[in-house]
Steps between C-alpha positions, in 0.01 A plus 500: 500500500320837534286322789775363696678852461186702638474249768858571590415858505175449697674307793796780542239772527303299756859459678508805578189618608418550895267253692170544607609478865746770478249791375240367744237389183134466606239239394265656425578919555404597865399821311378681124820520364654147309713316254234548257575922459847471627778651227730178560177215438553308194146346392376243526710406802833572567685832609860641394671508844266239702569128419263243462148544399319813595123547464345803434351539841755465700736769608880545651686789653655624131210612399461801261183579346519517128 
């Protein structure tokens, strides 16, 4: 039950998230800064406003060093 529940939970959050296209996400980062020391990256590959998977190299417009 608790699986089925988180997976709920993990599908809504991905709802709303932004795509890659919209933010203008790079593979890999033209430049030094990327996913990797961005505030919003979520290891080992994921991000909390980008959906899909997101490496630790790559890089979108949001970016915020953290």
């Amino acid at each position: 039950m608790a699986d089925g529940l988180r997976g709920d939970i993990e599908r809504a959050v991905e709802h709303h998230k932004v795509s890659k296209a919209s933010v203008g996400y790079e593979h890999p980062a033209a430049k030094s800064d990327h996913c990797g020391i961005c505030r919003h990256y979520e290891a080992p590959n994921a991000c909390e406003i980008v959906a899909g998977q997101v490496r630790r190299e790559d890089w979108c417009r949001r970016f915020q060093k953290g």
